[in-house]
N, C-alpha and C positions, 0 to 999 in steps of 0.2 A: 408490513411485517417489521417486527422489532429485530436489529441485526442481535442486538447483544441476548436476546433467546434461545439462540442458535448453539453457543459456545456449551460446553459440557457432556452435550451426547457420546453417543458411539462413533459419529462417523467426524472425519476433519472436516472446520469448514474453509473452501476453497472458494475465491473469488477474482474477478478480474478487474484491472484500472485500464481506465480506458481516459482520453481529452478530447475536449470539444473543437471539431473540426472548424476550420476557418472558408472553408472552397466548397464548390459543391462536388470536387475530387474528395474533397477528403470526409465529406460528407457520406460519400456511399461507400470510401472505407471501412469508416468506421463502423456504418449499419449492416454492411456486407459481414466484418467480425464478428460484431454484436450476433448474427445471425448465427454463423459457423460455429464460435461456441457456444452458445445456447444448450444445442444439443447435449454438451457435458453436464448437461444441469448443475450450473454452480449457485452457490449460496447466497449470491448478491453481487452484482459489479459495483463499483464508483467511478464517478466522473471529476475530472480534475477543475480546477480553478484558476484561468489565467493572471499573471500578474498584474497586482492595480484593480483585479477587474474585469480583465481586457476579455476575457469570455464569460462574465455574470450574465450574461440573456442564454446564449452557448452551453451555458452548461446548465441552465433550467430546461431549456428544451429537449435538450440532450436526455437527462435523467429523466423527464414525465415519458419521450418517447418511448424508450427502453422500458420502462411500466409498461405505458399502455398498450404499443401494439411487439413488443418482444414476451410480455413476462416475465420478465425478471425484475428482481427488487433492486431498485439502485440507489446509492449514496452519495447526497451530492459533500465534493471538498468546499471548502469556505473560508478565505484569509482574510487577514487582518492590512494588509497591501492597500493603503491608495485609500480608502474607505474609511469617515466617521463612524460614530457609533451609531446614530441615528438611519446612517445609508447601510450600515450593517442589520438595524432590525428589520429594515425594509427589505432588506431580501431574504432574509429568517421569514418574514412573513410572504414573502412570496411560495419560497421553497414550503413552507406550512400548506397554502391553499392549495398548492397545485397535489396533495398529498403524501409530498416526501416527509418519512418519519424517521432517517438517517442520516446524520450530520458528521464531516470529517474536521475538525478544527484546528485550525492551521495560522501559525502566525504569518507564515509566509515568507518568499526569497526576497531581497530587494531588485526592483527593473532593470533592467537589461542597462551595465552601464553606469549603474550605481554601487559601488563595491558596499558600501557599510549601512547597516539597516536603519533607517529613519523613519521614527514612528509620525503616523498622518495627525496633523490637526485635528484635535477631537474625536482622534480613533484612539485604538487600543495599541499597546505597546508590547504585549507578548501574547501568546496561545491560552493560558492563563485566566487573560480577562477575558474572553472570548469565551470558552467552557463555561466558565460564573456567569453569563450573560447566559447562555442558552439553557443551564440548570436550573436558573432562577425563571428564566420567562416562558421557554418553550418545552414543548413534551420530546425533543428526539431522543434517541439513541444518541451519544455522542462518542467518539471516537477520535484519537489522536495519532500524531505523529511521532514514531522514537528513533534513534539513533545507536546503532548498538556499537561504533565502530566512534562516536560523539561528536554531537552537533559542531559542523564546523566553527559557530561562532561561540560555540560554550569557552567558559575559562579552562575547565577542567573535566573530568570525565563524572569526578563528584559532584561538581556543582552543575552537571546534566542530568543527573539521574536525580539531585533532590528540587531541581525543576519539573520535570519529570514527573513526581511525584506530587508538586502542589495540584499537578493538571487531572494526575487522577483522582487526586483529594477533592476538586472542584466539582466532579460528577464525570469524569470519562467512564465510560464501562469497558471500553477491548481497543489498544492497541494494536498499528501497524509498524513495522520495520522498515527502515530505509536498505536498500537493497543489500547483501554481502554476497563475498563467494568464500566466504571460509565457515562451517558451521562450527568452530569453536569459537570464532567470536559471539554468533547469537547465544552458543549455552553458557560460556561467561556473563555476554549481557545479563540473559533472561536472571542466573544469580546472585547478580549484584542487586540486579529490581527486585529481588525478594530481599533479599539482606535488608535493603532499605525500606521495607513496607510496602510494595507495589503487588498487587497479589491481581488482578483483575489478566485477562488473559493474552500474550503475546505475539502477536500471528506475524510469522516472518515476510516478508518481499521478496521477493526474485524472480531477477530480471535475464530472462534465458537472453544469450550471446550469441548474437546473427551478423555483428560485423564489427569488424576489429574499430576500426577510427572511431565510431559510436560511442563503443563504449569503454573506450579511454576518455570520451570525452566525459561520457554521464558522471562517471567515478569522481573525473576531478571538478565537477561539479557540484557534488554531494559528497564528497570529502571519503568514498569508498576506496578498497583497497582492492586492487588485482594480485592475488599470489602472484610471485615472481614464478612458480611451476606452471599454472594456469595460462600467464602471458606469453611463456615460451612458444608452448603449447597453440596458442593462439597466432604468434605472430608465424609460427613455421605454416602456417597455411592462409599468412594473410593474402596471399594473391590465389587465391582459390575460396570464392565466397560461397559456393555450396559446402566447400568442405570446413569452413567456420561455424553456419549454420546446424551443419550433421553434429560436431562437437560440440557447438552452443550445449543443442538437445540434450545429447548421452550426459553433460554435466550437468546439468541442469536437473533431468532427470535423479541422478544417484544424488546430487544432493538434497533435494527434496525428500527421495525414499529414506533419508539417513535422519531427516530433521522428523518426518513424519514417526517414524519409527522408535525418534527419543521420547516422543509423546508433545512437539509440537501442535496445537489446537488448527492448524490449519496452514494454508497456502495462499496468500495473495498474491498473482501472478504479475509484473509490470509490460501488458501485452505491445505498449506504445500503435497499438489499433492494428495491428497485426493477428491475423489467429493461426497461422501454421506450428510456428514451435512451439508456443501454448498447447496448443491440440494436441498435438506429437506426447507431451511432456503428463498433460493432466492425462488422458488417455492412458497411458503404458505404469500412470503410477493407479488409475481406478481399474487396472487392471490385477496391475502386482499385490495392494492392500497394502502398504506397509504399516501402515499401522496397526495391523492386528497380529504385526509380529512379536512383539514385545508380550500381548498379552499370551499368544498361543506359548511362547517359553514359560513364562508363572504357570501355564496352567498343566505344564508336562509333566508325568510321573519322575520322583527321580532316580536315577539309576539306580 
């Protein structure tokens, strides 16, 4: 199944990321989630890409299982990390045989340890050339990574968005979003991408907040920002980690109903192989609709 067929209907499409476990702890994690939300029937998961590489077997395995014995359609990620071009078609044509038609393309973080990106020997040197290789040779779906809050190693916010843009010039069809907690950054995003010619659809990330030290860490990882309201918020309850969790949810929650509701195309969850606040979150909004709020006001007589 083609992910980018999905986008335009009536309903959001919602999906989960999930990474290729390392243990065979983390093994039945992961397929114990994979399991739990299933039942939400969501539109697709994807499976992440270790750095360099370091989970390429991990995450073909990972994504046919999830096809074949969960049903759901999954997407695998794929960087440009550590890898020639020619070690890059060979697992394009792996991820091909094994019947994946969904590709995340990604230039990728540098190794653990390595502050500044250093492209590999007879690899590729942005996301870019990656997309051009898969448009030109293979049939997926392809899909990218954007930055609404701007790519830590961008110069500028402009010169990420007309990046950005070469990549969907290249053959992207449906962006994802690196995670935020403020939904005015994504509706400024998502505006400047049109300003600029970026028309294809923009599905936000978020990553519901289950424990304070986490996700300090993740943010200043990926260069996100914690409202200073939100961390208050957070740290008054950081020696109470159910009651982190319960607020992760409730925010998590309204923010999504508020992004669904501007006419967001959907939800990409960052479950990190977790399914409780996921559950909680997708659950309580496939119950609320919010997306059909916006249309039932157009469609109200008026006073």
């Amino acid at each position: 199944m083609r992910i980018d067929d999905l986008f335009g209907g009536d309903e959001p499409v919602f999906s989960f990321e999930f990474f290729p476990p390392k243990t065979p702890e983390g093994e039945a994690n992961l397929f114990r989630a994979v399991e739990e939300l299933r039942t939400l029937d969501p539109a697709y998961v994807s499976v992440t890409y270790g750095a360099g590489g370091s989970t390429r077997d991990r995450t073909l395995d990972a994504v046919r299982r999830i096809r074949e014995e969960h049903g759901l359609e999954a997407m695998a990620h794929l960087t440009c990390v550590g890898a020639t071009v020619d070690e890059l078609r060979a697992q394009l044509d792996r991820f091909r045989d094994a019947g994946v038609e969904n590709v995340l393309a990604l230039r990728g973080d540098p190794p653990a340890g390595q502050g500044d990106w250093v492209p590999t020997e007879g690899g590729f040197s942005h996301a870019r050339e990656l997309v051009e290789l898969l448009a030109a040779e293979y049939p997926f779906t392809i899909a990218a990574a954007c930055f609404p809050e701007t790519h830590p190693h961008a110069t500028s916010p402009e010169d990420d968005l007309r990046h950005l843009r070469d990549k969907v010039d290249a053959g992207v069809s449906f962006l994802i979003t690196q995670l935020f907690f403020d939904n005015a950054v994504y509706v400024d995003f998502v505006a400047r991408a049109r300003d600029i010619g970026i028309e294809v659809p923009i599905v936000p990330g978020i990553m519901p907040i289950t424990d304070v030290a986490q996700i300090k860490r993740v943010t200043e990882l990926c260069g996100a920002t914690l409202p200073d309201p939100l961390l208050s918020q957070l740290e008054a309850r950081a020696g109470d980690p159910e009651a982190v969790e319960d607020f992760g949810v409730a925010y998590a929650t309204l923010q999504c109903a508020e992004l669904l509701a501007m006419g967001a195309p959907g939800i990409q969850f960052y479950t990190l192989n977790r399914a409780p606040a996921t559950r909680a979150i997708l659950s309580a909004l496939k119950l609320m609709r919010p997306w059909e709020a916006e249309r039932s006001l157009a469609a109200a007589p008026a006073a």
